[in-house]
N, C-alpha and C positions, 0 to 999 in steps of 0.2 A: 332809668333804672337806678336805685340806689346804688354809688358804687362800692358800699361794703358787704352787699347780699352777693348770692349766687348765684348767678348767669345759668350755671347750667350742671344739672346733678344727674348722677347716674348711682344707683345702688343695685350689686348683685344682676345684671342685666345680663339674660341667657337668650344663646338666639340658636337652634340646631335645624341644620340639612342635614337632613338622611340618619345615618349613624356618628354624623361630626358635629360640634360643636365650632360656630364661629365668633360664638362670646359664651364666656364660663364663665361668669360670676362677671364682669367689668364694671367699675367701679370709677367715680372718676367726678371732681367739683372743680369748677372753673368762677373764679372771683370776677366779677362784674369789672364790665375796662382793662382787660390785660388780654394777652394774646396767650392762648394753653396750645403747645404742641404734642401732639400725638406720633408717636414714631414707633413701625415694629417691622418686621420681615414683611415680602409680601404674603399674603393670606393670614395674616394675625388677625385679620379684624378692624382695623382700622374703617373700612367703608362701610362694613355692615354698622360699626356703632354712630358714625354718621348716619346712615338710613333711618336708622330706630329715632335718633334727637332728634331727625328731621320730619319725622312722620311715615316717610315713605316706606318703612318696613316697621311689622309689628314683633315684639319681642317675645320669646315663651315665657321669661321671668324676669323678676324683679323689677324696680320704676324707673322711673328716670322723669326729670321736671329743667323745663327751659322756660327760661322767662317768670319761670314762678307759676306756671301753666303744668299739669301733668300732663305726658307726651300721648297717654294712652286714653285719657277721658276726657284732654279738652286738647285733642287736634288742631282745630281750627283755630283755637287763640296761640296755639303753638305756631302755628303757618303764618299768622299775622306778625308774628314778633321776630320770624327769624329773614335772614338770605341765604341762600345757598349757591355757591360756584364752584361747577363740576369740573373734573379734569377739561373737559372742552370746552370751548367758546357757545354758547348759545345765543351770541346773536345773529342778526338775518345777514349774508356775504352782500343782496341787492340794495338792501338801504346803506344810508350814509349815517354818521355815528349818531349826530341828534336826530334821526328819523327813527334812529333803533330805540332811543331810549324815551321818546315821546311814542314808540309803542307800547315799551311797555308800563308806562305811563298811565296809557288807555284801559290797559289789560288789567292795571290795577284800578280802572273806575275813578283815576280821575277825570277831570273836565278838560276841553282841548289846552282850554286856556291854562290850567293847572299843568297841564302834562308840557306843554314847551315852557313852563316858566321851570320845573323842575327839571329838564332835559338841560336848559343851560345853565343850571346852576350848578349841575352833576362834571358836566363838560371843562366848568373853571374851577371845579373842585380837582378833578384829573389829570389836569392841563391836557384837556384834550379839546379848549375853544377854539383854538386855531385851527384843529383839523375837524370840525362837528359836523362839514359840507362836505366832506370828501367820501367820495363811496371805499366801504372795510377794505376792498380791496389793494387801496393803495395805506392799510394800517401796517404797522408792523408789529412781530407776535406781541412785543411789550404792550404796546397803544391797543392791542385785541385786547388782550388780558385788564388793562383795565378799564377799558370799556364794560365787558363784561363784569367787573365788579361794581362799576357807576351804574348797571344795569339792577345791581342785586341789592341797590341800595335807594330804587325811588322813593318808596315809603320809609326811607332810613330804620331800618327793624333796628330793635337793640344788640339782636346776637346775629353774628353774622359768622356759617361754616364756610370754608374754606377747603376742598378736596385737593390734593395737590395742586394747586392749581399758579405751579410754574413748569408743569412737563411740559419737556420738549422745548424750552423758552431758551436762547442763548443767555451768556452770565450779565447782558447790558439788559435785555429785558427784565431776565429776572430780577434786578436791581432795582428797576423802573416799578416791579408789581408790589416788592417790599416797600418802599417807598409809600405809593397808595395804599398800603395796609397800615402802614404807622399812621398817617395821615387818619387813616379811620377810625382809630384807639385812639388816638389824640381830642376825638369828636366824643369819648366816650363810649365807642362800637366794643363790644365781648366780638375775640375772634377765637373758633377753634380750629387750631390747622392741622389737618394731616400729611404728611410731604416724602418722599425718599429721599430730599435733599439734608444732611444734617446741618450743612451751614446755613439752610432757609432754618431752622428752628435755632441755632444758637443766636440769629442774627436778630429773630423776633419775638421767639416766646421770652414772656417771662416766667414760664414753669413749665415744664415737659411729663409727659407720661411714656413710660415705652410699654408699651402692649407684645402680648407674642402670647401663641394660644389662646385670644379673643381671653387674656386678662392682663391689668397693669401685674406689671414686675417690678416698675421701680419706678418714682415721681422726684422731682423737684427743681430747683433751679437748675438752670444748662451748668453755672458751675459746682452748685452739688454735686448734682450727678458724675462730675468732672472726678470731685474732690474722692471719690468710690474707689478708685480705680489707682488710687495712690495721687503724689504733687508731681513734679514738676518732672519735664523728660529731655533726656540733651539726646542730639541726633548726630549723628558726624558722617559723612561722605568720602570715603575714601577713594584717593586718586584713581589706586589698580584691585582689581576685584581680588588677585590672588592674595591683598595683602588684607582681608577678611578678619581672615581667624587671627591673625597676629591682633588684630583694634577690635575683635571681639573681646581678646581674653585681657588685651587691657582698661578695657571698661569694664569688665567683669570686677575684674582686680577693686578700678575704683570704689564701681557700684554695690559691690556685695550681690550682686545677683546679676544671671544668665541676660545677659542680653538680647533685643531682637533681630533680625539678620537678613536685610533683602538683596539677593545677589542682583537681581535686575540692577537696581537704581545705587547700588553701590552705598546701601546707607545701612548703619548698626543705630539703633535707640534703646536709650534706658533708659530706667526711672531715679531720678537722685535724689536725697533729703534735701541737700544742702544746697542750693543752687548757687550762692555765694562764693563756694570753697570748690564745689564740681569741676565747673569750668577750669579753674586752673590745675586741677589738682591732672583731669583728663588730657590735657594738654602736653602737662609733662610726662604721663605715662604713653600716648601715641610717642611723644616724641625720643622716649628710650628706648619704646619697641621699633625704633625705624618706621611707623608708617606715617606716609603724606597725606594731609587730610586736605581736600579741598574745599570742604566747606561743615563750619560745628555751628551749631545753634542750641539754646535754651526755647524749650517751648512747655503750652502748659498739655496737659491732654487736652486732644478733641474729640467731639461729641460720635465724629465715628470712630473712635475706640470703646467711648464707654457701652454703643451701639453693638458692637462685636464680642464686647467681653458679655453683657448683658446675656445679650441674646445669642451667641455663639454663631452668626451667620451673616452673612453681606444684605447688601441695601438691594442689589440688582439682581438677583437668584432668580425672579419669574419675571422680569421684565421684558418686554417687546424691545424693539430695533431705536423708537424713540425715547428707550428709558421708562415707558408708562407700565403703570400696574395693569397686568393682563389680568387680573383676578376682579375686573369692576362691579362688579355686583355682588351680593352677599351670596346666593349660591356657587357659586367660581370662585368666589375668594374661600366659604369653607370647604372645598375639595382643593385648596390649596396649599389649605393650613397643614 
């Protein structure tokens, strides 16, 4: 695929359950070779607008075209071109990892000999050679997860979705799955990822959409989006909770505005212009108000802040026990909305 064209366009895309709408107008262009993150509340829309790119669900309005293929009138060269990996695992638990992926190998109509010559090519692209004989059983969730993506890439399609798909993964897996996704943009792979993790989208997209009410609200780089929400924010932890308001109201002072306050964790954050001049300036005003700070830092916003200011609402509001969108399908996600 060219990589100055578009991977993947969405105009005006309406999708409705019942009396709800779970995409209103969603809009949305992903440049050929970059990774696009999708991020919104649960039930915003995010899976149903994966169903529709992906075929699996039809839309009531407007187009959308992947691969340069329309989603709606040429299906099947849309299915040819893409991957898709679901929140779960879809390989077999009884075979071993080259057994899985020289199925589906098969299932794609190659030849035997075709299907294990791509099966270990997939396995040293993963670094999963060494383990390609071992039954899943003994894989661990990282080594699942990208198996299943060496799974979704026999035919190497050019656009490859991506459904959350590090839930429920510890922070070494998950690191192991980003990994194999760089690796696959590297190759030239269009990823679009949907995630409730926001450091999985700072750490890979290079452009983000935030969706809510199955439409974008706000697009661009992780640090645009950043840059929304004002610059830079000092944080400070102070020793004893009681001494709060005292290092509230002297960052107030510095910052020119209300500070933020969390008694759990014993921390105040604001936002400064000056990060050069802040730090010191806040240093001397905790230390005229008498409080102990235990710990001040410069930071820049992250992308769950500009996720809350956005959207007004947390990442885990409908999730299950292991974190996962309990809204998976497009009808449960728009009675979620």
């Amino acid at each position: 695929m060219d990589p100055t064209s578009t991977a993947v366009l969405a105009e005006g895309l309406r999708k409705r359950y019942g009396d709800r709408y779970a995409l209103d107008g969603f809009d949305l262009r992903v440049p050929a070779g970059t990774v696009h993150g999708l991020l919104g509340p649960n039930g915003a829309g995010k899976t149903t607008s994966v169903g529709i790119l992906s075929t699996l669900l039809k839309a009531d309005g407007g187009r959308a075209e992947v691969a340069g293929h329309d989603v709606s009138r040429q299906a099947a060269e849309v299915r040819a071109s893409i991957g898709l990996v679901g929140q779960y695992a879809a390989v077999d638990e009884v075979l071993s990892g080259r057994q899985n992926l020289v199925m589906f190998g098969r299932l794609h109509h190659l030849s035997p000999a075709a299907a294990r010559r791509r099966a270990d090519e997939l396995l040293e692209h993963f670094r999963l050679a060494d383990t390609g004989k071992k039954p899943l059983k003994e894989y661990s969730g990282g080594m699942r997860r990208r198996l299943d993506l060496a799974a979704s890439m026999v035919l190497a399609p050019p656009v490859l979705f991506l459904d959350e798909p590090t839930t429920g993964l510890d922070p070494r897996s998950r690191g192991e799955v980003w990994e194999a996704v760089r690796s696959l943009v590297d190759t030239g792979t269009t990823v679009l990822l949907t995630t409730q993790y926001l450091e999985e989208a700072d750490q890979l997209a290079h452009a983000v959409s935030v969706i809510d009410s199955g439409k974008v609200i706000a697009e661009g780089t992780p640090d645009e989006l950043k840059s929304r929400i004002g610059g830079d924010r000092i944080d400070v932890v102070v020793r004893r909770a009681d001494q709060l308001p005292a290092a509230a109201a002297a960052l107030e002072h510095v910052c020119a505005a209300p500070p933020d306050t969390d008694r759990d964790t014993r921390r105040i954050s604001a936002r400064v212009k000056d990060r050069t001049s802040a730090l010191a300036d806040i240093v001397r005003a905790l230390d005229a108000a008498g409080v102990a700070a235990e710990d001040i830092a410069l930071r820049r916003p992250t992308l769950d802040e500009v996720f809350l200011h956005l959207t007004g609402s947390g990442t885990g509001a409908s999730t299950d026990g292991n974190g996962s969108d309990v809204s998976g399908d497009g009808a449960r996600e728009a009675v979620a909305a």
